[in-house]
N, C-alpha and C positions, 0 to 999 in steps of 0.2 A: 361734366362733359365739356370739351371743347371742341368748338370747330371754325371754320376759316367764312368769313363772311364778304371774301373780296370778289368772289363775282357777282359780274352784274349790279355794284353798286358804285354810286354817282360818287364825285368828291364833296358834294356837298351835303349829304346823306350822311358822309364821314364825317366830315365838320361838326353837323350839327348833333352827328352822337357825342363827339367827344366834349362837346358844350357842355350837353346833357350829362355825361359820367360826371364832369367838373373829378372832384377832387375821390370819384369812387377808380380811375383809373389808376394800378400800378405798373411802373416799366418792368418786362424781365429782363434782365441781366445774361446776357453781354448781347441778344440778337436785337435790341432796344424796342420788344413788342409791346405793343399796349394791349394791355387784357380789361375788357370794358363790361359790366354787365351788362346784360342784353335778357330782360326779364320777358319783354314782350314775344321771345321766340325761345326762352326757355334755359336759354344755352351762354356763356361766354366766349364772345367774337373775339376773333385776336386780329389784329390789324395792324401791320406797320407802320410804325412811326412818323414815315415820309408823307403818307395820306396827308396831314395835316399840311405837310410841308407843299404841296402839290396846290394848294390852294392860297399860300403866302408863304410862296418860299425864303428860307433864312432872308438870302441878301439882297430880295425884289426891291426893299426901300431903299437899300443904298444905292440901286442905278437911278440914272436920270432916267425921266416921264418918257424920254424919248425913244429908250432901248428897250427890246421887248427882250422875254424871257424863251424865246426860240418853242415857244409851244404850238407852234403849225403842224398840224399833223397829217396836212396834203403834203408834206414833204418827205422826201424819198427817205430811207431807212438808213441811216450813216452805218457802216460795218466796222472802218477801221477805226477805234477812237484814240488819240492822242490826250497820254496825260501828261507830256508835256509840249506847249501849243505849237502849232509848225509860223506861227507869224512870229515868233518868237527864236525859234530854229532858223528860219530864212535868214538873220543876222549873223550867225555862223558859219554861212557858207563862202566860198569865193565868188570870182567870179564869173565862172562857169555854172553856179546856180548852186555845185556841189559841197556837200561835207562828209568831212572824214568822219573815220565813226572807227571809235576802240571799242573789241569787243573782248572784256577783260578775262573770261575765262579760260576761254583760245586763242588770245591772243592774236584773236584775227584785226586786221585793218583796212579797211575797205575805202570806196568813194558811196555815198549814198546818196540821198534826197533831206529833206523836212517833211517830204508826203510817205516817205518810207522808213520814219524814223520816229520811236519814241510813242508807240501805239502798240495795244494788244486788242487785237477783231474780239468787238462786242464789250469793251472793258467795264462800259456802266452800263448795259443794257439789263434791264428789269424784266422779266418772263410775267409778275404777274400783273402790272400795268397792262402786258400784251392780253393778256386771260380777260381781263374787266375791258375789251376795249381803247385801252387807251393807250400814251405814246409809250411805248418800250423804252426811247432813246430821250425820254422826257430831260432827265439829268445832265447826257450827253450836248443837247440844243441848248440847255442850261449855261454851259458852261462856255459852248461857243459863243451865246451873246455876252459873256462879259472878256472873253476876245477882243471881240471885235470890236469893243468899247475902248479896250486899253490899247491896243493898237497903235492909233494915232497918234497916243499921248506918248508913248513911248520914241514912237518914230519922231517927234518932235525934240525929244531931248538930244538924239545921234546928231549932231551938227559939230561943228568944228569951236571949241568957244576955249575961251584964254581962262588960264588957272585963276582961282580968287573969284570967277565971277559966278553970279545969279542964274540957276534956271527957272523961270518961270514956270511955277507950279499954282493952277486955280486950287479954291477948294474943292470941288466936287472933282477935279482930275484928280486930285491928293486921296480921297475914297473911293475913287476907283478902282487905282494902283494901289490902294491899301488893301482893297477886298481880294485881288487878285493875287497878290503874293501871301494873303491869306488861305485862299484856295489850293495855290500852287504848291502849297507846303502839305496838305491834307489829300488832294488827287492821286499823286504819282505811285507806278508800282511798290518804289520804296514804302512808302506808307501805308500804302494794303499789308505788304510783307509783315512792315514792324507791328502792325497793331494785330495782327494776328497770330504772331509770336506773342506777345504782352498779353490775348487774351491762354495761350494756351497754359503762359507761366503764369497767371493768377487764377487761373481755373485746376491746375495741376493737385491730383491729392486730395479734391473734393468730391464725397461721395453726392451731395447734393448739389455741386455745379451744373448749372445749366449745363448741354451738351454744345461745344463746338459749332463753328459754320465749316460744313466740310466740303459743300457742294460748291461750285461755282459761283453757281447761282443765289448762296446764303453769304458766300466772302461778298460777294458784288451788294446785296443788301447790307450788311451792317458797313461794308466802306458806304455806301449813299445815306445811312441815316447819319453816319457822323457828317459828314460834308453839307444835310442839311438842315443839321440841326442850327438854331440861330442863337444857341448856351453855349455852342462852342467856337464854330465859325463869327459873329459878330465880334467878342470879345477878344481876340486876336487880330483883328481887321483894328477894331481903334485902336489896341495898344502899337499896331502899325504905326497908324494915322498918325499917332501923339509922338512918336519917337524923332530924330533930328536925321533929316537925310539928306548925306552928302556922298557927291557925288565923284569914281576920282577916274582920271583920263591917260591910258597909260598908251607912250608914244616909244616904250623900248622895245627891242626886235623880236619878244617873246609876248606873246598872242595869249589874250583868254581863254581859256576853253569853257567847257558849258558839259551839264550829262543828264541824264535821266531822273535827275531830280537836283533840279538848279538853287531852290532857296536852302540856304543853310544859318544856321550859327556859328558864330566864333566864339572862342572862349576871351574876354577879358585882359588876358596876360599875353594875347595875340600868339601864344605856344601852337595851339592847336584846334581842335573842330570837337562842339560840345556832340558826343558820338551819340548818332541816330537816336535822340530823345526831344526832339523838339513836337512831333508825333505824339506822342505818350502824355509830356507835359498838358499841350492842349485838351490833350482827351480829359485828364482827371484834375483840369483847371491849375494847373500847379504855378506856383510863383517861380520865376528863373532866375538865376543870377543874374542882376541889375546889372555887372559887366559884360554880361556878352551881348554881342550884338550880330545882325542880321549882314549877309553878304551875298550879295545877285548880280552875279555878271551881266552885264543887258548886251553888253558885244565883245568880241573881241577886242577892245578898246577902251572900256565904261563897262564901271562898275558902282551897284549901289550898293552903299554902307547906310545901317540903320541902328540907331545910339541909342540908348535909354534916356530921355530929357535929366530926369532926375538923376540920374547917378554922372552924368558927364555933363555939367552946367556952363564950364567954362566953350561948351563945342555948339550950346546955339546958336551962337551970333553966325554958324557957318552953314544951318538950315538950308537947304535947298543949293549949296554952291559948290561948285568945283573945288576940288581942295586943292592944295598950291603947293602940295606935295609931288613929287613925281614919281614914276618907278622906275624902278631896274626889273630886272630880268628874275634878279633872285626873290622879288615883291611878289612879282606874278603868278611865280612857279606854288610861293605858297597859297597864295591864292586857288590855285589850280590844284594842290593837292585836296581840297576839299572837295571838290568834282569828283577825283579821281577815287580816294578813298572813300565817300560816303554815296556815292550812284552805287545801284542797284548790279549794274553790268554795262553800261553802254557810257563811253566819252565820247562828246562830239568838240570837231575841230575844224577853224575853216582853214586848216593847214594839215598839211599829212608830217607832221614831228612831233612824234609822244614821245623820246626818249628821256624826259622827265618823269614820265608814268612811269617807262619801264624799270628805271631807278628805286623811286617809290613803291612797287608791286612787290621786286625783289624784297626790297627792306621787310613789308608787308604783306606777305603772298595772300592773308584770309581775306584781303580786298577783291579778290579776283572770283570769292566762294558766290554765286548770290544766294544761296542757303545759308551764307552765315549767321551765327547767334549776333542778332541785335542788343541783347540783354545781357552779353557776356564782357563785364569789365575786361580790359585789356592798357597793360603798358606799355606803350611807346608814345617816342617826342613828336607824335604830330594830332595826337587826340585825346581830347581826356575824357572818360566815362564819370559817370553819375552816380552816387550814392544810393 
């Protein structure tokens, strides 16, 4: 028999059963439960994964003493959540506050906000947190204190500085920004989408496959145990950390854009964008090609590139610096096509001119699907799939 033991029990009740299980608990596959004996009441509890995480969440050690983990629960009940951050967003707007927004399957083009932008009502909100008393929007506050961390640091680097030179990077600003574009990579709708594509193609065809997360409420749980697991999230956070990041400042008349899921890879050979597997990789730990690297618009002007130490040796001495390369137009635009092609559905712009996009969409209209097959190899010259 099984039955569910999360009402009315404390997190630290949790804790100390799974202390106690030690090494008698196994995970089921793919909803990441822990099935725990429970001799003293007869029956096997099954208990979410995140319980534990709720008590020392993955990335608590990596902030400073200083920042809390948003666990006030006299605080009002956030509804819209943004999975990708609006302090973040506000750098893409003009100067009227606004940004444009492609919305690629209608091809609609609007003016919008960073408060109306890049949010789905309730996206990490937990029902049974709310059952047990406790914060529904736990995950949610979570993520806004490592915002509001990076923030500053970020705002600090948009200044005006000459190619060739230094930004001032501390350590602990350096794991901040690393934990955060580790996040940013696993949050966004994109990521919910791909990983539960990737669960339905390796569950496909199994008579004893677990069943699916079909509920809202089950995609919202297994996206929160990966994001808090610290097997997965840590171990992409340092390979961050460790990588060479430089930084490049582009002063020609074609603008950054930025979408609904900003951290990306490049391939290597600078052809194209490793296609929506960066998700996947983390999930089942997978090694990446040592040549591709990490690319993150921070504004319509600045952009972070992130190098593998090892495989690009001769590009440390340029650690932390502006590169002394400049762009053109035609740099940007590729740049830009990886927003364009690999977001979900939404391009934002602090400029109303996507006719880059619309070039790009024609060439590739499955960009515009967001049902498309994330797992379906496909060839053309601007992305390569995965073996």
């Amino acid at each position: 028999m099984i039955t569910s033991v999360v009402a009315s029990t404390c997190g630290r009740a949790i804790d100390a059963a799974l202390r106690t299980a030690g090494n008698n608990c196994r995970i089921y596959p793919p909803s990441g439960f822990l099935l725990i004996p429970a001799p003293d009441v007869g029956v096997t509890a099954v208990l979410p994964r995140c319980f534990s995480a709720l008590i020392s969440p993955a990335w608590g050690p990596i902030l400073p003493g200083n920042v809390s983990l948003g666990e006030d629960k006299s605080m009002s009940r956030p509804k819209a959540h943004h999975y990708v951050p609006r302090f973040y967003l506000n750098r893409f707007t003009n100067a009227d506050g606004k940004l444009w927004v492609l919305d690629k399957p209608d091809w609609r083009i609007y003016p919008s906000t960073p408060k109306n932008a890049a949010f789905v009502n309730s996206f990490c909100e937990l029902q049974w947190l709310k059952d047990i008393g406790d914060d529904s929007c736990l995950l949610e506050r979570q993520l806004g204190s490592v915002e509001s961390a990076v923030a500053p640091i970020i705002d600090s680097w948009l200044v005006q500085r000459e190619r060739g030179t230094q930004i001032p990077i501390s350590e602990q600003d350096r794991k901040l920004v690393s934990l955060f574009l580790a996040i940013q990579m696993l949050r966004t709708l994109e990521a919910r989408t791909l990983l539960l594509q990737f669960l339905e193609f390796i569950t496909a065809g199994g008579t004893d496959a677990p069943p699916l997360p079909v509920t809202a409420q089950e995609q919202t749980q297994i996206h929160a145990d990966i994001m808090w697991d610290a097997e997965i999230v840590n171990p992409v956070a340092r390979e961050i950390h460790e990588r060479i990041w430089i930084f490049g400042y582009n002063d020609s008349p074609t603008l950054f854009c930025t979408s609904d899921h900003p951290v990306l890879l490049k391939s290597g050979d600078n052809r194209g964008w490793v296609v929506d597997m960066q998700v996947i990789d983390t999930f089942l730990k997978k090694e990446r090609d040592p040549s591709d690297y990490i690319v993150f618009p921070v504004s319509p002007h600045w952009v972070l590139y992130c190098y593998d130490r090892n495989h690009y040796p001769k590009m440390v001495r340029f650690d932390t610096h502006v590169s002394p390369v400049p762009f053109t137009s035609d740099m940007v635009n590729h740049e830009n096509s990886g927003q364009i092609g690999m977001s979900t559905r939404f391009v934002y712009s602090s400029v109303n001119d996507f006719e880059f996009a619309r070039e790009f969409a024609a060439d590739q209209p499955w960009i515009r699907d967001p049902k498309r097959s994330r797992l379906e190899s496909r060839s053309n010259p601007y992305a390569r799939g995965e073996d």
